[in-house]
N, C-alpha and C positions, 0 to 999 in steps of 0.2 A: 927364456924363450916362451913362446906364445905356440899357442896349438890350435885347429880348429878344426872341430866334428862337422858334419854335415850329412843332416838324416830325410833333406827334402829339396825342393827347387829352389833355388836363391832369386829374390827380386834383383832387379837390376843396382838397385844404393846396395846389395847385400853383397854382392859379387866384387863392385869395385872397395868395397871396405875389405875382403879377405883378399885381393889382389894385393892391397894394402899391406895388407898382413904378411903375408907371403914375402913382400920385397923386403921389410924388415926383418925377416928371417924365419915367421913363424911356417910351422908345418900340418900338414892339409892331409885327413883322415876321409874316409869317404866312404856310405853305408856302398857297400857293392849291388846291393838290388836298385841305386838310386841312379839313373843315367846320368852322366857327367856332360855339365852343359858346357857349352860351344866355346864360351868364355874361359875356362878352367881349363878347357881337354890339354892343353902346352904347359900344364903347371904339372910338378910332378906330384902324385898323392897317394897316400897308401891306404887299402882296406880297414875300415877296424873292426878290431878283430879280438874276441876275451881267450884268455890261457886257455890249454890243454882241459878239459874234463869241466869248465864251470858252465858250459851250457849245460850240460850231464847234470850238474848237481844243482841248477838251477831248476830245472824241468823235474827235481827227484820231489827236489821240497815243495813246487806248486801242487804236484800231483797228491803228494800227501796233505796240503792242504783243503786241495778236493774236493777229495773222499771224506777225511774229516769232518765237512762241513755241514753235509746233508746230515750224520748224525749228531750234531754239536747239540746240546741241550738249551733250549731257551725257555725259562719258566714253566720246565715241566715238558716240555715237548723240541722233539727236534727238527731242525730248520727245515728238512724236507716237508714234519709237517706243517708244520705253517705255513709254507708255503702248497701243500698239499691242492688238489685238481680232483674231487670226486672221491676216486680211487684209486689215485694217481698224485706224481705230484709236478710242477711245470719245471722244477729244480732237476728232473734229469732230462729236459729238453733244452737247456742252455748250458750245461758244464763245459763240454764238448767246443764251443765257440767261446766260454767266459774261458776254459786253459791256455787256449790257442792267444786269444788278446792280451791276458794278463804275461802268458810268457814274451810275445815282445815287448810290450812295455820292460817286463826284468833285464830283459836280454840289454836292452838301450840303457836302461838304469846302469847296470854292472860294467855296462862298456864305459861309459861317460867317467864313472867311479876311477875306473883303471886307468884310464887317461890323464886323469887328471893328477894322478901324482907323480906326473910324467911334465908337467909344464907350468908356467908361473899365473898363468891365464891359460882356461878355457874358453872356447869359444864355442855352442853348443845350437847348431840350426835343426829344432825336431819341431813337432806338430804337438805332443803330446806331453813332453815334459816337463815338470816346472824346477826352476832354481832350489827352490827351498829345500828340495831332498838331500842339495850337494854341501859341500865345502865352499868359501866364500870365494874359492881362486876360481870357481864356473861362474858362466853366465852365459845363459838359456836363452837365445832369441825365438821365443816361439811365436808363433805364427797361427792363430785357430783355423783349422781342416774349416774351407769353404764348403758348405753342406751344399751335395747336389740338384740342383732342381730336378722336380718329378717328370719324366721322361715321358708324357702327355702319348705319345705315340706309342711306346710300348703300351700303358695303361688302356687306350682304345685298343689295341691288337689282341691284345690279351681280354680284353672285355668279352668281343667280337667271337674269340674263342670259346669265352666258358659259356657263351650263349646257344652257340652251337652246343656245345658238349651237352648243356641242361638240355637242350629237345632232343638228343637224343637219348639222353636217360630217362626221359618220362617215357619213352618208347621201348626203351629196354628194359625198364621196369614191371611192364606187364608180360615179357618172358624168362621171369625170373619163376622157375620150377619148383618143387617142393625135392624133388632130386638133388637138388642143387645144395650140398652139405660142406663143401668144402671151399674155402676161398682162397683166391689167391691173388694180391695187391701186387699187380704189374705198373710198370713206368715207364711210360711211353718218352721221356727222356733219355731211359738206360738204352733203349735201341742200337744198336749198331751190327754193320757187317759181318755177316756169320754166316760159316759152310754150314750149308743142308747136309743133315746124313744119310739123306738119300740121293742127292745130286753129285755135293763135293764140290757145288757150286756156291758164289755168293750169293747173301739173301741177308733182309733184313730181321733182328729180332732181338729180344731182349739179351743182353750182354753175358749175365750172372744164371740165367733159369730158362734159356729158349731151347733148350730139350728138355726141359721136364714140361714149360707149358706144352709144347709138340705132342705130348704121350698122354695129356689127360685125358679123363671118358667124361660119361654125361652129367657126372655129380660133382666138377668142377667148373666156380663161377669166378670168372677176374674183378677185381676191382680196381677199376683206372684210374690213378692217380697222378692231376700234372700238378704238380707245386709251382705258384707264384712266381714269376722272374723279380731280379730288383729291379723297381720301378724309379732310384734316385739311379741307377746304371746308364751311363753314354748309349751303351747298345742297345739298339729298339730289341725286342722282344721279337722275336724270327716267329711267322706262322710255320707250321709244319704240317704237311696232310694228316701225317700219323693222329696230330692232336684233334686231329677235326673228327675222324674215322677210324672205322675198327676194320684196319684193312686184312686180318688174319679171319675175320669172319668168325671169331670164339664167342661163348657166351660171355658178357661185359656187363657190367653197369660201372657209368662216370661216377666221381665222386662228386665231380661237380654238383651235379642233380641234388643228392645229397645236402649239399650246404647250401643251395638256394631255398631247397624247401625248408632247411632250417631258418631262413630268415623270418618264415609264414609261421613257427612254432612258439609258440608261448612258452612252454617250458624251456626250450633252448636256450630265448632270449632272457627270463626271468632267471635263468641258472646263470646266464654272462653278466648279466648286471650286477648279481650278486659276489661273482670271483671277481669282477672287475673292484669292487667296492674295498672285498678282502682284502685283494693285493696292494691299496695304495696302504691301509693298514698296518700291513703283515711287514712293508718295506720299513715304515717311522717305527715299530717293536723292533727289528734288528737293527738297526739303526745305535737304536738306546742302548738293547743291549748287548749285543756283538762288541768284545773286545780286542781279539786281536786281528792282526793288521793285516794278514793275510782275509782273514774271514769277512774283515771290511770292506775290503777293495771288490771281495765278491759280491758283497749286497750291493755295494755302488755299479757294478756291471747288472747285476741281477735288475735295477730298478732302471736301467738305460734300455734295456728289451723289454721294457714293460708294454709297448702295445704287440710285439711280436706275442706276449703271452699270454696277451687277450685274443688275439687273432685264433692262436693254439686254442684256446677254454673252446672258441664258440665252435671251432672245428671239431673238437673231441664232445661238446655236448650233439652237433648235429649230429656226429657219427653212434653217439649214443643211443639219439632215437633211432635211426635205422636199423642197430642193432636187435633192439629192443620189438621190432616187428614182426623180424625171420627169426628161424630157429637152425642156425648156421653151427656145426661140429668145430670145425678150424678154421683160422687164416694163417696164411704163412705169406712170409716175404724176404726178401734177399737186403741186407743193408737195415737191418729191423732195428736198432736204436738213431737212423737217421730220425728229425724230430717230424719231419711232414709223415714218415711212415709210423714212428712212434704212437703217435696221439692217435693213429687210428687202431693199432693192434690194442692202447690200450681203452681203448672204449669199446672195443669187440670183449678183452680181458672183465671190463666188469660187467658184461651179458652173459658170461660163461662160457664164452668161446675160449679152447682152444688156440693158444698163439705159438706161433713157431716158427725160427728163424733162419735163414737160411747163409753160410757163412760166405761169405763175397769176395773177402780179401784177407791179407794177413793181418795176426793179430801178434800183439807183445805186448809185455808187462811198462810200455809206453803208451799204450794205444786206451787212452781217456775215453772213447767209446766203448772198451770191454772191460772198463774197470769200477768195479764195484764192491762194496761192504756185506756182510755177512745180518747187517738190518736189512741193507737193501734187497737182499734175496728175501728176508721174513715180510721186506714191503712190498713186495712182486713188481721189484722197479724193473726187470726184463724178461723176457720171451720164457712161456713155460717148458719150450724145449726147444733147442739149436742143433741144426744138422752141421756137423765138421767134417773139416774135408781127411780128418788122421787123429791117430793117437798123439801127436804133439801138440793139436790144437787144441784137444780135449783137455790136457794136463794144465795147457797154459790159460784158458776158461779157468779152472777148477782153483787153480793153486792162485793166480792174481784176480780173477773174476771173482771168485766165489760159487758160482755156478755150482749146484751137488752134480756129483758126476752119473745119477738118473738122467741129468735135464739134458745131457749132452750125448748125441747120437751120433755115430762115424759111420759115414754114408758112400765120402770122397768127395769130390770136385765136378759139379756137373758139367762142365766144360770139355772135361776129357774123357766126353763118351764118342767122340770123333778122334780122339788121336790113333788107334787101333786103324782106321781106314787110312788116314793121314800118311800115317809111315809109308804106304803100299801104294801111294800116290806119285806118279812124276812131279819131280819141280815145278810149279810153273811161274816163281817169283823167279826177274832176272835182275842183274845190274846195270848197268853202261855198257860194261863187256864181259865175255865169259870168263876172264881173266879176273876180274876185281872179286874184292873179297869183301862180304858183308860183317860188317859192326851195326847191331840192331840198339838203339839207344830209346830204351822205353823210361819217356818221361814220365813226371808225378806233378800234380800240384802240391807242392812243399808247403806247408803253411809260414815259412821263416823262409823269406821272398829272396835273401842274400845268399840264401845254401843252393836255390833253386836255380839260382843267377851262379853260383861257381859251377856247378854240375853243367852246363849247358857250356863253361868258358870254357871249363877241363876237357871236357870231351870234346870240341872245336878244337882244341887245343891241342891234343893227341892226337885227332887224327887227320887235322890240314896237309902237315906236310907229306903225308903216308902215300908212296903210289900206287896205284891200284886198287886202293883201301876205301870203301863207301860207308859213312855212319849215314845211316836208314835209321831216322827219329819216328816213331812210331807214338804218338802223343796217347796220354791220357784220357777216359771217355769223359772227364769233367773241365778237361783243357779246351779254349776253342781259340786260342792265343798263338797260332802257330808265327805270325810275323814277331812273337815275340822272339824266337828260335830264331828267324832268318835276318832280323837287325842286329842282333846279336854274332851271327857266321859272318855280314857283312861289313859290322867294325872292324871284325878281327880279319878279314880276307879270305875267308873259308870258301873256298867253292864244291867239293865233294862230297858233299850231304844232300839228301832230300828227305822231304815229309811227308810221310805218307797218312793220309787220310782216310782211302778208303779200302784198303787189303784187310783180310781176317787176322787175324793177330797169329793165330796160330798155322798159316799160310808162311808168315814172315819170319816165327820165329824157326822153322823145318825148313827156311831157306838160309837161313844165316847161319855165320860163323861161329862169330862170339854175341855174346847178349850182355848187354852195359844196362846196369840200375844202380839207382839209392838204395830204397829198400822195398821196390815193389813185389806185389804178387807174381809180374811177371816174371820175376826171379825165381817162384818153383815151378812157374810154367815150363820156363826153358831146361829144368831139368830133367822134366819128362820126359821131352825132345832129345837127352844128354849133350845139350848146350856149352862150351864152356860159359862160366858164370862170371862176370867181375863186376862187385860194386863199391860205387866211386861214393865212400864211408869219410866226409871230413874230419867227423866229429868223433869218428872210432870209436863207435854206438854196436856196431852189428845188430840195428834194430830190428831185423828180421830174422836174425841168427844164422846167417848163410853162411859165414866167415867159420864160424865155432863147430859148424856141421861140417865142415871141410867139403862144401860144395861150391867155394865162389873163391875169386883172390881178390883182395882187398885193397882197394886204390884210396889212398885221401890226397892225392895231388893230380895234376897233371901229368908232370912229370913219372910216376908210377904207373900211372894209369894208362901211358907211353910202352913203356917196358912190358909191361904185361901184354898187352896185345902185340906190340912186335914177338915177342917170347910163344907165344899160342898160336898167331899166323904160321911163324917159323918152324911150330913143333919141338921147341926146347922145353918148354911144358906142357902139360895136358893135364886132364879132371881127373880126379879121384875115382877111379869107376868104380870100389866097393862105398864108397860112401855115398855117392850116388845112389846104389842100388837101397842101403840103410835106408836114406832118405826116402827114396820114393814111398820105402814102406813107412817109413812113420811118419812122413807130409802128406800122402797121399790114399792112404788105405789102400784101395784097388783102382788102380786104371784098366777097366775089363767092358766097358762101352755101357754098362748098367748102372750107373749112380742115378740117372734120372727117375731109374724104376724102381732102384732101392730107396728113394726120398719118395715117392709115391707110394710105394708098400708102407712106410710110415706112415704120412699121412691117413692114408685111407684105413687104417687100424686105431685111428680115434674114433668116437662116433660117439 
């Protein structure tokens, strides 16, 4: 018998050749993040899918290979530095996107592998894989990824903007104060709807830090940062007022301003020519000598971002000079190993600023953004100090980060300097009717597009036929994808959901019931609120550890994930209330309406 995978669109000869297949008896595997086209949808096919724990152990050994990598030794020196950026080096600006690539690619390898000794012929439709890794019974019709054309309209939109932006920073640069000691790199992308804590109304502001910006005095300056859209992406590039203007009226300077006048800088340009020259170098030396295979497949990702880390050099040198002008104490930022904010903390880092970061989301001993070696802290690959939201975010910095437990400060959650008024608030989220019962399902951008795609079926899935029952999808601030959601409700016949766009998050979740996630943040949000918790866990990871702290029930089906919320509606189960209260204190430090001022009381004790 004949098998046949399929990990992308089929041309029309591709379709009637596995229709082929099919009537001969062969059977039809299908990646689930892949929509099933029109022709297929009457044939019967099944997910594929690898055993119990080898995504787990998949993702253990990439991860270790890493970390590994940046200290592996190449004649004398290790790969971070030769790869090295100054005082920095551009190898912890790409790990982060090179773990995420290389795990699909393994994940399709291992799947294809297990298949195959399951049938007499493979038949194998990806973008990226080739034959030769397999057994002789595959065969790989690939097909090379059409590279997008440059999105000419975003690129003028986007142009149009940083042009603005630059006149306004030559403007804002001349009330740049000698006061002005403290920074703080805001992102006018992070925006979103949020209660004033003096209204209790909506209002726009930064997601992660818009009560601590709220509370600064006169010796705090922002630095606005918008990062580039992709410009091979379908979707033009959206202008947004925010990008244009500083409509909070703070003291600001764009970055933009910044990078133009670095194009006018000699030393800028004569330092990018030079890392540019490095890096084709530094690629043919690992090349040669790098031997194993995990380490190789990095350098070959590492040399595919090679103008992304030229783009980086010339940013981190222009941010250099401007450093290099003022005599700034600290910057701090929210999401600080993201790489657009990286390269500038760390070219403020080799001026002698003060960097420090502020912690945004959950973190675990998966989370390739907070994981680091014990060189990398001696190579000051991250923030000189991180404000945590608790003692367990501390420990797990400490023990898989490496982070000395000096550099890590427990502050709490600046978010939940509003939940204290919150409680004392009427309702004012409603349903359909007073009758219906909310199910708050806050999505994630999943980087493994097929887990993202069962989470969205499960949850449809459980809660279609439920009466009275509302899932209220409350999407991601980096989602903008919502018909992904609603193509998805509308294959399956789902009508009792909506999306919500624009409520406060925590408006939504002090109206709800129960709270459905993966493994997001907002899983310790809703226990503040004492939410019941359930996350929809395939892979039986507890990546955020909700399940082991006995604050969440653990769904990996639909079916489960059914029972549970009937069971919680019904009152046949309920939350742990002492483990809740553990948790708050060890995920939370204090919820007392003062984290914003206790992260300013640190800051402002550098100097």
């Amino acid at each position: 018998m004949n098998g046949i995978l399929i990990y992308r669109l089929l041309t029309q000869l591709e379709i009637e050749f596995v229709l082929g297949e099919i009537q001969r008896g062969g059977q039809l595997f299908l990646d689930p993040s892949i929509a099933v086209q029109k022709e297929l949808q009457q044939i019967e096919c099944k997910d594929v899918v690898l055993p119990k724990g080898k995504k787990e152990e998949i993702s253990e050994e990439l991860l270790s290979a890493l970390l590994e990598f940046g200290d592996h030794q190449v004649l004398g020196k290790t790969c971070k530095e030769h790869l090295s950026l100054d005082h920095t080096s551009v190898w912890y600006y790409h790990k982060f996107r090179i773990f995420y690539e290389m795990r699909s690619n393994q994940y399709q390898v291992a799947e294809i592998s297990e298949h195959a000794k399951q049938f007499d012929q493979l038949y194998v439709y990806s973008h990226k894989i080739e034959s030769s890794v397999f057994d002789t019974n595959v065969r790989v019709l690939a097909r090379p990824v059409r590279k997008e054309k440059i999105n000419m309209a975003s690129v003028l939109s986007y142009l149009y903007v940083v042009l603005i932006r630059t006149f306004r920073g030559w403007i804002q640069l001349s009330k740049l104060k000698p006061e002005h000691r403290h920074l703080i790199i805001s992102d006018p992308k992070a925006e979103s709807v949020y209660l004033s804590k003096h209204t209790l109304e909506n209002e726009v502001d930064d997601l992660y830090l818009g009560y601590l910006m709220q509370s600064v005095d006169d010796t705090f300056l922002f630095l606005d940062d918008l990062a580039p859209p992709k410009f091979r992406s379908p979707d033009r590039f959206e202008i947004k007022s925010r990008y244009k203007t500083n409509h909070k009226n703070r003291a600001q300077i764009n970055s933009d301003y910044i990078m133009v006048r670095g194009l006018f800088s000699i030393s800028v340009l004569s330092n990018l020519i030079k890392t540019k020259k490095r890096l084709k170098k530094t690629y043919q030396l690992l090349e040669q000598n790098v031997t194993d295979v995990q380490h190789r497949q990095i350098v070959r990702q590492l040399k595919k971002l090679n103008n992304t880390s030229v783009y980086l050099a010339f940013k981190y040198f222009a941010m250099h000079r401007f450093f290099g002008k003022f005599s700034f104490s600290s910057i701090t930022a929210q999401d600080e190993n993201n790489t657009s904010t990286k390269v500038i903390l760390d070219a403020a880092k080799s001026n002698q600023v003060t960097t420090i970061g502020v912690q945004h989301g959950s973190i675990s001993k998966w989370h390739i953004g907070y994981l680091f070696t014990k060189n990398d802290r001696a190579y000051g690959g991250f923030t000189d100090y991180i404000l945590a939201w608790g003692e367990y975010w501390k420990s797990i910095l400490i023990e898989y980060g490496n982070y000395h437990p000096d550099q890590v400060i427990c502050t709490g959650q600046i978010r939940t300097d509003i939940i204290k008024q919150l409680n004392t608030r009427p309702h004012k989220l409603t349903a359909e009717n007073e009758h219906t019962r909310i199910v708050m399902f806050a999505t994630q951008p999943q980087p493994d597009p097929s887990l993202r795609r069962r989470a969205a079926e499960d949850a449809f899935t459980a809660i279609g036929e439920m009466e009275n029952v509302l899932l209220l999808i409350k999407l991601h601030p980096r989602e903008n994808d919502a018909d992904f959601y609603r193509e998805i409700a509308q294959s399956m016949g789902v009508e009792n959901y909506r999306i919500d766009e624009g409520t406060d998050l925590y408006s939504i979740i002090s109206t709800s019931d129960i709270v459905l996630t993966c493994y997001s943040t907002v899983g310790v949000e809703s226990i503040y609120f004492d939410k019941p918790l359930i996350i929809l866990d395939h892979l039986e990871q507890d990546y955020s550890g909700y399940f082991q702290e006995g604050v969440a029930f653990q769904a990996t089906n639909a079916t489960e994930l059914k029972k549970y919320i009937s069971d919680i509606l019904s009152e046949k189960i309920s939350v742990n209330h002492e483990a809740y209260v553990e948790f708050k204190s060890k995920y939370g430090y204090k919820i007392d309406g003062q984290v914003a001022q206790r992260c300013l009381n640190f800051i402002k004790s550098i100097s």
